[in-house]
N, C-alpha and C positions, 0 to 999 in steps of 0.2 A: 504493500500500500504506500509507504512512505518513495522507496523507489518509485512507483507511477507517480506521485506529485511532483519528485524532482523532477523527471524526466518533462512534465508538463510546463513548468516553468522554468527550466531551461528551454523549452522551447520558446517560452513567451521573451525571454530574454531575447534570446536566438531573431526571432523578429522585431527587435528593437534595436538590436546590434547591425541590423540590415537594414531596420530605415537608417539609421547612423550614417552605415557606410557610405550608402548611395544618395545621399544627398535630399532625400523627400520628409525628415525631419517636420519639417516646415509644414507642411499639409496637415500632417497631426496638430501640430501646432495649432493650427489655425482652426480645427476643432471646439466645441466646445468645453473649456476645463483645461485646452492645453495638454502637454506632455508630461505634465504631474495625475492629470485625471485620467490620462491612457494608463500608464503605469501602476495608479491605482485602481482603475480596474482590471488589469492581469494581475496584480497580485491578489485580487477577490475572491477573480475566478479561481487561480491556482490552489488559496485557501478552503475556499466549497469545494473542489474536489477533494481535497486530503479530509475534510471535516466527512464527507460523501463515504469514503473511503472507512474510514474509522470505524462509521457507524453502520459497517457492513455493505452498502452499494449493492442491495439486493433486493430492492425495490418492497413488490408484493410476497415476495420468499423469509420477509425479514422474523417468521415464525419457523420457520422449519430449523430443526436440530438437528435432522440427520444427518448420515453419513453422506449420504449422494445430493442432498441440498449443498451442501460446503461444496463437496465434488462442484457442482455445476456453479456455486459462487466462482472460485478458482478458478474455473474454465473462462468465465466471462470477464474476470477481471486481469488474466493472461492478456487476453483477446485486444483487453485496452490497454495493456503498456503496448502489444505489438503495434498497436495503430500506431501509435506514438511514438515508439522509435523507428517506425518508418515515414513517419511525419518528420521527424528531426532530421533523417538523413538528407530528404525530398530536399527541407529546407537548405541545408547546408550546401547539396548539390546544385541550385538555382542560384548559392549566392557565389559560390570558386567559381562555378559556370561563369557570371557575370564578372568575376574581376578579372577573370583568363581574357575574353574578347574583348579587356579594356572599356568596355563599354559601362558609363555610371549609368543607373537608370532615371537619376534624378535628371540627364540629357534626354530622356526616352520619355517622358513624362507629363503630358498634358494638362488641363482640365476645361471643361464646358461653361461656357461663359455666357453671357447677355447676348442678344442678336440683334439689340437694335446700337444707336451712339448712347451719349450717357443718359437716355432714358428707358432703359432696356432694363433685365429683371436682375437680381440679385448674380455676382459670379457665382458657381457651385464648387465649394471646397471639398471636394467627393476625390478620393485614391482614384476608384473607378472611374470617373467621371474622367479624369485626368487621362488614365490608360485609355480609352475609348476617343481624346481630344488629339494625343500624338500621335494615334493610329491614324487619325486624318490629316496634321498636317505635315507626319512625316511618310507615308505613304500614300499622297492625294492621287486622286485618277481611279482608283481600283474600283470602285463602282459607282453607279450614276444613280441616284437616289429615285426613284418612281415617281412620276407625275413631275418630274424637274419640266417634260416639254422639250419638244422633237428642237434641231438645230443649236445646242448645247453646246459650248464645248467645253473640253473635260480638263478637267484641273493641269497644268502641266508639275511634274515631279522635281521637286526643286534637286539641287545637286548635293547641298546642304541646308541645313537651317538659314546657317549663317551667310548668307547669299548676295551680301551688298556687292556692288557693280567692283569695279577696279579704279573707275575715280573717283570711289570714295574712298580715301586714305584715311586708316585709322592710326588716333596719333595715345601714350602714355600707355600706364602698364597696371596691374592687378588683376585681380582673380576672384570671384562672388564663388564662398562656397559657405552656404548654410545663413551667413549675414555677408552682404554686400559692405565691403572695404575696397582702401585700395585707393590709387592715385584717382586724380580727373583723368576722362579719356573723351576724348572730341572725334567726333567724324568731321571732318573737311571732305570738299568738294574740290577736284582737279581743276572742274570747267572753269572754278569763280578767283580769280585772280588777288590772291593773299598778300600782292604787293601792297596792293591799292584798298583791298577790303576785309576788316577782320571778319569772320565766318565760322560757322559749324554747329555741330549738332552734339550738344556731351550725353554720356552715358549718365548711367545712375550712379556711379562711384565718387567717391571723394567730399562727401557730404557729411552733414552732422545730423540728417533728420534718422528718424528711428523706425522702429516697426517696417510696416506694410511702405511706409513713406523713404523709408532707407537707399542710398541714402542724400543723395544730392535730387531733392524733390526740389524745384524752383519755382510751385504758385501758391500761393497762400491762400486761393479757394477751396483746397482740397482740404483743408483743418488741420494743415501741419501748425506748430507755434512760427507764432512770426519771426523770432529773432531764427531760430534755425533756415528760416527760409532766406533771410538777409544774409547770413552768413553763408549758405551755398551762395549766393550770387555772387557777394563780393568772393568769395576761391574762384566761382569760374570766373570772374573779370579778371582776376590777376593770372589766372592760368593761360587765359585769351589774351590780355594784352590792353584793355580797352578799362575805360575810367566804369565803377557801376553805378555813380549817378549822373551817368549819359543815355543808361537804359531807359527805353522805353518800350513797352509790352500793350499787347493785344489785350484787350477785355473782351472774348469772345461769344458769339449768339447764334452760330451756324447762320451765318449769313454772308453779306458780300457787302458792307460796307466796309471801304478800306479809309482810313484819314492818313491825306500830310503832312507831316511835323510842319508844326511851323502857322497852320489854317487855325482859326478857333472851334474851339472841340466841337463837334454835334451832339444833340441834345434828343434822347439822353448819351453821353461816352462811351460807347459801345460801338464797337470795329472789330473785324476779321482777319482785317490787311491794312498795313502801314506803309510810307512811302517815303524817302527821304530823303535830301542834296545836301545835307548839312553835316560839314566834317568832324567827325569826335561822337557824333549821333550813334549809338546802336537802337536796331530794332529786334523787337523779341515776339516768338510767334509762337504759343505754349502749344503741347498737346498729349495725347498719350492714349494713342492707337491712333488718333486722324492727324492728318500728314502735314507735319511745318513745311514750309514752302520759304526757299530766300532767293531772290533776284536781285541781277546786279547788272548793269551798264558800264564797261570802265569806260567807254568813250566820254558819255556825257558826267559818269560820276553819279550816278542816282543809283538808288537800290529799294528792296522792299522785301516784307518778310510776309506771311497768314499763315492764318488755321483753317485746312480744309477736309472737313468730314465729310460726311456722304453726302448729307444736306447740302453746303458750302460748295461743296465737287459739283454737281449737279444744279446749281444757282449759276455756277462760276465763276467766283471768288478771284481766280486766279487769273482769270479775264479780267480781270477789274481793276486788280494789281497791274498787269500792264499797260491797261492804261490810262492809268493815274502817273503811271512813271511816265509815260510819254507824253503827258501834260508839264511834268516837271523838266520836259527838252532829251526823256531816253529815245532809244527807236528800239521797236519789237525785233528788229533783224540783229541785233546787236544785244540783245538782254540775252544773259546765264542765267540759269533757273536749277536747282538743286530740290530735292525733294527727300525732305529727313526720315529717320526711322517713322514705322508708321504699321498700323496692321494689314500683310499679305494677302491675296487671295485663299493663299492653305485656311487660313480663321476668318476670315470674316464672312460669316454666313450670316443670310441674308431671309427677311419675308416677302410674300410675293408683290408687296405693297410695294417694297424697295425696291424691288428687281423691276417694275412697272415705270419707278421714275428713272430709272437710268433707261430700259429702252424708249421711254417715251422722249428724253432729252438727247442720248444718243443713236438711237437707232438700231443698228445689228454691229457695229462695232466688234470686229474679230474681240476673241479675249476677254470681253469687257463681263460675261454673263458665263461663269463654270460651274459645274456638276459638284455637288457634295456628296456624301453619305447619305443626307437627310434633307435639305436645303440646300437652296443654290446658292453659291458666294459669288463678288462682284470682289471685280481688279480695281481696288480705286486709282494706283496709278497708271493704267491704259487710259483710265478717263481724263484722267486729269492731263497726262500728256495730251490727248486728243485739244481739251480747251485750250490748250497753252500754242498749242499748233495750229489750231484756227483765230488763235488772238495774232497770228503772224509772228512769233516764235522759231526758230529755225529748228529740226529736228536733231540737230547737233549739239544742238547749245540747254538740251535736257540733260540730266542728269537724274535718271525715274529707276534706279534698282534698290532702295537702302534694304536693311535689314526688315524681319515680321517682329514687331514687339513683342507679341503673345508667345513666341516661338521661343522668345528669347527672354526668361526670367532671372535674369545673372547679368544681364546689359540694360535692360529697358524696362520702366513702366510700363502698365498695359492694364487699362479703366476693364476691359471685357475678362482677364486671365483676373485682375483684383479687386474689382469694384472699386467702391466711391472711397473708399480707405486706402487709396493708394496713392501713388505721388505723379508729377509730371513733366516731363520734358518742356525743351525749348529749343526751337531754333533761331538762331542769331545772327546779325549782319549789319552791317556798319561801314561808311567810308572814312577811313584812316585818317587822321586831322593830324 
């Protein structure tokens, strides 16, 4: 008896030493009660069994004195250490299994999130949920969900998660394993000319915020504390290079007004997209999962930054930015245009509402409408490229691969993988003074 209880809670151990390993910690975590309330409950369970145990574990038999009652006690309580220590091997087997192919599984690890922008339903902190989430976005294509609707097409298979173009060059160093630490790291853009303009896109690293917001969260509508939130800004200005009370940030509404520095505000101050000729100026274009956008003209020296979600995308926002800048003396043949971390086609699945306003705004647009499991996802940047190239854009002067936020929990925020308890990005851009 006492042997079956050890064996039982070693094995409870045994699965806690394996969420350890591999990095999914965090998911319990974020259960209710935390990693002290999983813990105490395996040690509950292990307890009732030994108590089970004690007191015979012989259910309706618990009267019989014979000899061949005991017999067939013995037999069934055999029967349970056997499960058990081939349940411990199983485990142990899945888990050398996994460290032999290198593979963590906290990289393998999904979960199912909201399907609309941030008014969508709660993320789901489910293991499960999570395993059934990286089945899609790391082997998307495998099947086309019924009733997706004839001329589809089908997710293409990314090569990695980690999938940003080659001219987004990633700059600094660290490593998110279990809590996100570690130097700033920025994505810069090739296309946009670093002589002339400061630029880019930081990870989540290098911050002082905590939790879900950990750790370089830079808005302070998400209910971080505000000095935490000043304080990442001012590291990334000094990491960037750029004064931080020259920032200037988006107060976003899915929408497509964009203002010029410089104009007096609209009423009420609320903008999508910013525009700007004045040197030392940065602009800051928040987001997290819908896609910061920064433009730049070195000819004329203007630039501009937004937030564009699905809404935004589909308004076009980013049409509006250019031309607001070509008000301010850019030309659309000459603007860079850089498109920050943001959520992939693999995660952003879609309702038939949404998939209605994108065909109705763009049409059949190769790419633009793919096949899920369940739902169809929508490429927001095929669209967005599309607006950018009918705003007279040149197809060159995009820069539309970054990274999937969702994909990527060790790099980026992502409102659909965390909910409203989580933190946000920024894209940034500034002509050099």
């Amino acid at each position: 008896m006492v042997v079956f209880a050890a064996r039982l809670l070693s094995l409870a151990h045994l699965r806690d030493d394996d969420a350890v390993a591999h990095g999914h910690l965090h998911a319990v975590d974020r259960r209710a009660g935390g990693r002290g309330e999983h813990v105490a409950r395996r040690d509950r369970l292990a307890a009732a069994v030994f108590v089970d145990l004690r007191d015979g574990d012989v259910g309706d038999h618990a009267g019989d004195a014979d000899v061949g009652g005991r017999a067939a006690q013995r037999q069934r309580l055999d029967a349970r250490v056997a499960a058990v220590d081939e349940e411990v091997r199983r485990q142990r087997a899945i888990r050398v299994g996994a460290v032999r192919v290198g593979g963590s599984r906290a990289r393998r690890r999904g979960e199912r999130g909201p399907c609309g922008d941030e008014d969508g339903e709660d993320a789901v902190a489910s293991v499960h949920a999570r395993q059934r989430q990286q089945a899609r976005c790391r082997r998307p294509g495998r099947r086309v969900a019924r009733g997706c609707g004839a001329g589809v097409s089908r997710l293409p298979r990314p090569a990695r998660a980690r999938c940003h173009t080659p001219a987004l060059a990633r700059a600094g160093r660290g490593r998110y394993n279990g809590r996100v630490t570690g130097d700033i790291r920025v994505l810069r853009s090739a296309l946009i000319d670093s002589e002339r303009f400061v630029h880019g896109f930081p990870e989540r690293t290098g911050g002082v915020s905590t939790g879900a917001r950990a750790s370089l969260n830079l808005g302070y509508r998400w209910g971080d504390d505000r000095a935490a939130v000043d304080e990442n800004r001012r590291r990334l200005a000094a990491h960037a290079g750029y004064d931080p009370d020259a920032l200037v940030v988006t107060k976003h509404v899915h929408g497509t007004r964009v203002w010029r520095v410089g104009e007096p505000l609209p009423d009420p101050p609320e903008f999508d997209g910013l525009v700007s000729d004045r040197p030392g100026v940065v602009l800051g274009a928040f987001a997290a999962d819908c896609i910061p956008i920064v433009f730049a003209d070195p000819h004329a020296g203007v630039c501009g930054a937004c937030h564009a979600g699905w809404r935004g995308t589909v308004a076009g926002v980013a049409r509006e930015v250019v031309r607001r800048m070509c008000e301010a003396g850019a030309a659309a043949a000459h603007i860079r245009v850089a498109l920050g971390p943001s959520i992939g086609p693999c995660c952003f699945e879609v309702g038939d509402e949404v998939v209605d306003q994108f065909v109705a705004a763009f049409g059949d647009l190769p790419g633009l409408v793919v096949a899920g499991p369940r739902k169809r996802h929508i490429d927001l940047r095929i669209a967005t490229r599309a607006v950018l190239e009918a705003a007279g854009v040149r197809p060159d002067h995009i820069d539309d691969a970054p990274p999937c936020t969702r994909c990527e929990p060790d790099r980026f925020f992502s409102y659909r993988r965390d909910g409203r308890g989580g933190g946000c990005h920024m894209g940034f851009i500034g002509l050099r003074a």
